[in-house]
C-alpha positions as CSV (number, residue, x, y, z in Angstrom):
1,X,-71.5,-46.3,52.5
2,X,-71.9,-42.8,52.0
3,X,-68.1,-42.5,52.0
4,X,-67.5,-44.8,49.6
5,X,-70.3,-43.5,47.2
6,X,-68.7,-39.5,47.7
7,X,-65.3,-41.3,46.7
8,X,-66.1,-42.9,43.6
9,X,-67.9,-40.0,42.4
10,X,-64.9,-38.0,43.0
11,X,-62.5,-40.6,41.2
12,X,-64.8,-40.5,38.2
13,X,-65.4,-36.6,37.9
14,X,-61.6,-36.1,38.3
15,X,-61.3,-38.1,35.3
16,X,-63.8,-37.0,33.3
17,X,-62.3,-33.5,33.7
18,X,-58.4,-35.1,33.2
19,X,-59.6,-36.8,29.9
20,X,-61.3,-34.1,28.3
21,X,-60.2,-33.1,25.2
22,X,-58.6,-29.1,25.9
23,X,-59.2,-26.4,23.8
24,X,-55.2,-25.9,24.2
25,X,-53.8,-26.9,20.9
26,X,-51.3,-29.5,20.6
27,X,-47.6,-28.8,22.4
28,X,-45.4,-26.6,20.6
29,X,-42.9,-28.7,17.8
30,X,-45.1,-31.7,18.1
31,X,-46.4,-33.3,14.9
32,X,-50.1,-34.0,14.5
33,X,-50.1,-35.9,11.8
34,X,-51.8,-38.6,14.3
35,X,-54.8,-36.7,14.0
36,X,-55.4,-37.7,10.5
37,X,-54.2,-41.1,9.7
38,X,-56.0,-43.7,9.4
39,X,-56.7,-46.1,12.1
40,X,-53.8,-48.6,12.4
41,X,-54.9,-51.9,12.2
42,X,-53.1,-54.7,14.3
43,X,-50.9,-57.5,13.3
44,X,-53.2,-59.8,14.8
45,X,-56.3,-58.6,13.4
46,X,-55.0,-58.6,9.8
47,X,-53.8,-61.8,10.1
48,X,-57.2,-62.9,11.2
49,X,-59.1,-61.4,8.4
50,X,-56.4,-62.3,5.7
51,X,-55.3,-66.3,5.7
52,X,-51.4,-66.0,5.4
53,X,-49.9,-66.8,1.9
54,X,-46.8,-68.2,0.7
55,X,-44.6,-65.7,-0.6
56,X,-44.7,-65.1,-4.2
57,X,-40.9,-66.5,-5.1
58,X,-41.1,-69.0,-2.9
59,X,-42.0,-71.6,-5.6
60,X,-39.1,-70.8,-7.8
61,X,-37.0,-70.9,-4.2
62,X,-37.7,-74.6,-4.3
63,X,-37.1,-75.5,-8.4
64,X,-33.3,-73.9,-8.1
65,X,-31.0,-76.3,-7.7
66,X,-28.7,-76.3,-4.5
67,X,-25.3,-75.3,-4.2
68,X,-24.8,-77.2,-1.7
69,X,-23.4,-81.3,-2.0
70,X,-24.7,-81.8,1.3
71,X,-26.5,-79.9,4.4
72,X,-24.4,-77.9,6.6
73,X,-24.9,-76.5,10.0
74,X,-25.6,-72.8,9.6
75,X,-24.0,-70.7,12.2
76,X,-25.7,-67.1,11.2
77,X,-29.4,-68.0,11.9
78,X,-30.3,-69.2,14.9
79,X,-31.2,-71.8,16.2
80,X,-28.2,-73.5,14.7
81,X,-29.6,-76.3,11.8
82,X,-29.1,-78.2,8.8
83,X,-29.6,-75.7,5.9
84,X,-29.5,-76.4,2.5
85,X,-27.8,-73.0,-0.2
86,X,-29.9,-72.3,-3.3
87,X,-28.9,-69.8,-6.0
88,X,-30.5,-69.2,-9.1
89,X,-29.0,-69.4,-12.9
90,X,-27.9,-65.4,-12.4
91,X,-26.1,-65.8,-9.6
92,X,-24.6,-69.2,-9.9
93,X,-21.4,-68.8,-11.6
94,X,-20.6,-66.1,-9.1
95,X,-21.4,-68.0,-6.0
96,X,-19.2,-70.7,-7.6
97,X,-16.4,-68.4,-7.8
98,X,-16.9,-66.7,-5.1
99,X,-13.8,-64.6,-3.4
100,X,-13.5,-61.3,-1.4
101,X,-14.8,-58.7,-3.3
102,X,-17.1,-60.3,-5.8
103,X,-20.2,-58.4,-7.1
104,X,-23.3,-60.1,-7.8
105,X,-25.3,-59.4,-11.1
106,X,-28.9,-57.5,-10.4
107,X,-31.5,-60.7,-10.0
108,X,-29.3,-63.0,-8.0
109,X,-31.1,-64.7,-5.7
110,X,-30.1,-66.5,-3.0
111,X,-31.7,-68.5,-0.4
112,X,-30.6,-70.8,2.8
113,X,-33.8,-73.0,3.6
114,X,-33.7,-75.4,6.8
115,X,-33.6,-79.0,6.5
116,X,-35.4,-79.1,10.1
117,X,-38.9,-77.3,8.9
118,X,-37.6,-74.2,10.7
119,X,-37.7,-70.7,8.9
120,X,-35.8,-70.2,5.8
121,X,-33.9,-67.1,4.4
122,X,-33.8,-65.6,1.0
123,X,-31.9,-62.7,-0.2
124,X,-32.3,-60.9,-4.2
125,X,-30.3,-58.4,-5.4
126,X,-32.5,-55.4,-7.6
127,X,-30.9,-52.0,-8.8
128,X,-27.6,-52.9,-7.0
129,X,-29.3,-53.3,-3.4
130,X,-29.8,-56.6,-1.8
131,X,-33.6,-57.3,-0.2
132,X,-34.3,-59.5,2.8
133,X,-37.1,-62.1,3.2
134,X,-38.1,-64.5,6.1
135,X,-39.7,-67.2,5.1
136,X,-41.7,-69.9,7.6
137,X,-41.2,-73.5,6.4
138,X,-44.3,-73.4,4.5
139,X,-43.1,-70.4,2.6
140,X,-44.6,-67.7,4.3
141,X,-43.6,-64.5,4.2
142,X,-42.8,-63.0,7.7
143,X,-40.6,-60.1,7.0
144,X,-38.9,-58.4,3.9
145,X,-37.3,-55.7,2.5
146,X,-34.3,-53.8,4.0
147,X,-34.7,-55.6,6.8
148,X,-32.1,-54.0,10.1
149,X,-30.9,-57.3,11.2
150,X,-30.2,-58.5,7.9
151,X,-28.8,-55.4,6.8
152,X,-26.8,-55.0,9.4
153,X,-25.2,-58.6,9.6
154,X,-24.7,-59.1,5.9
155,X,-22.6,-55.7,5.4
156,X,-19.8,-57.3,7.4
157,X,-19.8,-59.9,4.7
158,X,-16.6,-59.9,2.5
159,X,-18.4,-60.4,-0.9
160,X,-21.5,-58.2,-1.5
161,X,-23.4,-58.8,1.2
162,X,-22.7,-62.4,0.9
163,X,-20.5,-65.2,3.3
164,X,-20.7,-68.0,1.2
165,X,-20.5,-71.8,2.2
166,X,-18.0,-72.7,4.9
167,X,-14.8,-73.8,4.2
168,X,-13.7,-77.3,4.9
169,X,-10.3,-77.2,6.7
């Protein structure tokens, strides 16, 4: 018993002495901006304290009419499902005419919402640069901005940023 008692006091002095805070100051090139920012506060946390809301263009999202005659399956959000094309007055004559190399007008806006109550996607384009929004299938926003994925994926598109419907053979 003795033994064990000896052990554990051992264990708990060793790190005591390992966690205590050195007079050694912080390593040579590193940042310590750490030191003084705020607290971060969790994603879980915020969400607690904050009810989620739907995203504020969400509503118009719904009142534009769709480009679309009929749902089609889309094949660049996954999972695969029916999705409906929306495009506001701004952007509708040149998503109707769409061809390699169109440029959109600033304030397009374009969204693809699911047809199966999955996440939806909406796209607007301010001061020449596109923005990225995930929405939930009540309209909640779950990411935006430059988002990487988006980004990334939607620069291999032939028109600004943009693939357009698929083509019927």
């Amino acid at each position: 018993m003795r033994a064990a008692s000896a052990i554990i006091l051992a264990v708990a002095l060793a790190l005591t002495v390992a966690c205590a805070e050195t007079a050694q100051g912080p390593l040579a090139g590193a940042s310590d901006a750490w030191a003084s920012a705020p607290e971060p506060t969790s994603a879980s946390s915020a969400r607690a304290s904050t009810p989620p809301t739907e995203w504020e263009g969400y509503a118009e999202l719904l009142r534009l009419p769709l480009a679309t005659s009929a749902p089609f399956p889309s094949r660049g959000h996954l999972p695969a499902q029916p999705v409906d094309v929306r495009v506001n007055d701004v952007a509708r004559a040149t998503y109707a005419a769409l061809v390699a190399d169109t440029v959109f007008p600033d304030g397009s806006v374009l969204a693809e919402l699911s047809r199966s109550h999955r996440n939806g996607y909406a796209m607007r384009k301010s001061a020449g640069v596109w923005s990225y929004f995930e929405l939930d299938a009540q309209g909640t926003l779950l990411a935006g901005g430059a988002l990487p994925l988006c980004v990334g994926c939607h620069a291999q598109a032939p028109s600004d940023h943009v693939f357009g419907l698929p083509r019927t053979p």
